[in-house]
N, C-alpha and C positions, 0 to 999 in steps of 0.2 A: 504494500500500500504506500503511495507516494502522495505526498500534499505540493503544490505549484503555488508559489505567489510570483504576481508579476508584480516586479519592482520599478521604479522610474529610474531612465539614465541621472547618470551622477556624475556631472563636470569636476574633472582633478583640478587643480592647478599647484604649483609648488614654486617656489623660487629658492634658492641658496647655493651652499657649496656641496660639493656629491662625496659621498665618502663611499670608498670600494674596499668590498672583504667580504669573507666568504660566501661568495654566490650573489651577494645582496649590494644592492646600489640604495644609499639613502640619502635625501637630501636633507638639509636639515637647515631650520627656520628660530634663527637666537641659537640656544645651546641645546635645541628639543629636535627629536630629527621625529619629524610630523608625517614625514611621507619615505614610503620603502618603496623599494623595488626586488623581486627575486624569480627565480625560476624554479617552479615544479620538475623534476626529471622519473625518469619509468624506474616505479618502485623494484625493489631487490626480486620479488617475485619474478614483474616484468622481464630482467635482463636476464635470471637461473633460467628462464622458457624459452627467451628467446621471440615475445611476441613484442607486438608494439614499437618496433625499432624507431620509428618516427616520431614519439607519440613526445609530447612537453607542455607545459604550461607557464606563462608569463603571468606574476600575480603584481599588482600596484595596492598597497597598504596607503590612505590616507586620511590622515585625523580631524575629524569633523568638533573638535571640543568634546560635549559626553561620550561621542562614540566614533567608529571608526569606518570607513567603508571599503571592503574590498572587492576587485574585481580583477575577473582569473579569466584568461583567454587560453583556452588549450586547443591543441591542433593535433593532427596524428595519430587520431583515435577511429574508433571502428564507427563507419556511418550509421545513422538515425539509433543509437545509441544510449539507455540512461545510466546516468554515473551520481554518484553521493560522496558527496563532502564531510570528508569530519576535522576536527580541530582535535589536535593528537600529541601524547606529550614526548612521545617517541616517535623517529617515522619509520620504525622495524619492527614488526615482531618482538615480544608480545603486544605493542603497542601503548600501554599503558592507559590513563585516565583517557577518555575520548568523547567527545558530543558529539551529536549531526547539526552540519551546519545548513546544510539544504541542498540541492539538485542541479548538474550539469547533466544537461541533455543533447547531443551533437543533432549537427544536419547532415544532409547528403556528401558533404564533403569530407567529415568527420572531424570537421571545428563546435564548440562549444564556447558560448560567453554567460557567465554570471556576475552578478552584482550584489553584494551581502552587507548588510548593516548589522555593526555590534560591536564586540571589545574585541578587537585585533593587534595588542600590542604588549608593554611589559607587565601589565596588568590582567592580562589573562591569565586565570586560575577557576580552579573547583577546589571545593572546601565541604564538609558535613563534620558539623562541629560533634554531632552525636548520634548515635543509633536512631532513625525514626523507622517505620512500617511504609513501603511502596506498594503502589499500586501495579498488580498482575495482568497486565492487556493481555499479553500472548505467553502461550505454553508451548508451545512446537515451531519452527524446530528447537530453538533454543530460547526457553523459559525465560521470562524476567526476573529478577530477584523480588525476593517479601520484603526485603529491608536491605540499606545501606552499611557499609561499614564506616566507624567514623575515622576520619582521616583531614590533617593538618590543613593547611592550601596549599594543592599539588599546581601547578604553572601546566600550561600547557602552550607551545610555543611552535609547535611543527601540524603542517596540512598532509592528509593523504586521502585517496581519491579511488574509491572501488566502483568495480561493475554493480550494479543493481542486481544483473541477474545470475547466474552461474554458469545457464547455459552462454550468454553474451559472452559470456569471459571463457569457455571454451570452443566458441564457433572463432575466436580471438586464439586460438591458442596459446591461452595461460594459464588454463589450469585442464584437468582431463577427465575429472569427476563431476560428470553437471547436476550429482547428487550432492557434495558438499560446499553448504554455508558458510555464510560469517555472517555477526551478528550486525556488520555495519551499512543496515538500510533501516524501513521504517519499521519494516516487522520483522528483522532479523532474518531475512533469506538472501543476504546479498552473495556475489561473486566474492574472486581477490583483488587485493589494490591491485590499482594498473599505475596511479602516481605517485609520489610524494617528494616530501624536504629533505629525504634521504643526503641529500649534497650540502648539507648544515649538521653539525656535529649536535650530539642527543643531548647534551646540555645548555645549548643554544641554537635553539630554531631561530626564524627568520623573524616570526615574531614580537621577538624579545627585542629585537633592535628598535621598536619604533615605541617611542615617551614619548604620549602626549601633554 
């Protein structure tokens, strides 16, 4: 089950001096670097397979004051295509803390463009200060939990990008089982990544570079 909002375009603009390093281009406006730059590359799955040799993504981070707006142009992907976004604290296996952030969809060409409002910067984090009881949507293929664990604020600073479906991702030749899951769609039946921040070190995603 997949939910679609359509969002209105969102005019970047930036001015200052460009600072380069690992992967990431920022500009930055006084001492605050307000606006990033980075590329998504074919997650580790991607290249052990050997599918998606084309496949990348150019993401632009910029700071709207309470929140952030990002937008990810990826290209090289299997046509008419759905793809899910999540915000991830690792971009390998086992992944670690992870949200869905929402929906890339390709066209006939196999380009995809989204537009995402929210906290995209050093200040991205999850936090459950304590045990509470969750609510159980779906039981198959894989269950949601009754309750959380509690846990400090874990940062999450890196993106990665799965198939929606499984079979998608094996007509893609990246995975060979079009029976097995991953939990990262809306009901938990997604494919494997096909992208991520893999090319930013697991202690600093790409995200961390941008203070608002």
């Amino acid at each position: 089950m997949k939910t679609h909002f359509k969002r209105a375009a969102v005019v970047l603009g930036a001015a200052g001096m460009i600072i380069a390093g690992g992967g990431a281009t920022a500009i930055a406006t006084g001492a605050k670097h307000t606006r990033i730059e980075f590329q998504m590359v074919r997650s580790a799955n991607s290249v052990n397979t050997g599918c998606l040799p084309n496949a990348k993504a150019k993401v632009t981070v910029q700071s709207r004051g309470p929140v952030e707006v990002m937008t990810i142009v990826a290209s090289g992907l299997p046509k008419n295509t759905e793809f899910d976004l999540f915000v991830i604290q690792v971009p390998n296996a086992p992944f670690g803390m992870s949200w869905y952030q929402g929906d890339l969809d390709t066209n006939h060409s196999g380009k995809a463009v989204g537009t995402f409002v929210g906290r995209f910067s050093v200040e991205t984090f999850s936090v459950a200060p304590g045990t509470a009881p969750a609510p159980v949507v779906h039981n198959s293929p894989i269950p949601d939990a009754s309750s959380n664990p509690k846990t400090n604020p874990i940062h999450q600073y890196h993106l990665g990008l799965w198939f929606n479906s499984p079979k998608d991702a094996v007509a893609a030749g990246c995975q060979t089982d079009p029976n097995a899951v991953t939990p990262f769609n809306g009901d938990h039946t997604a494919g494997v990544q096909a992208l991520s921040t893999r090319n930013f070190p697991n202690d600093h995603g790409p995200l961390r570079d941008l203070v608002p």
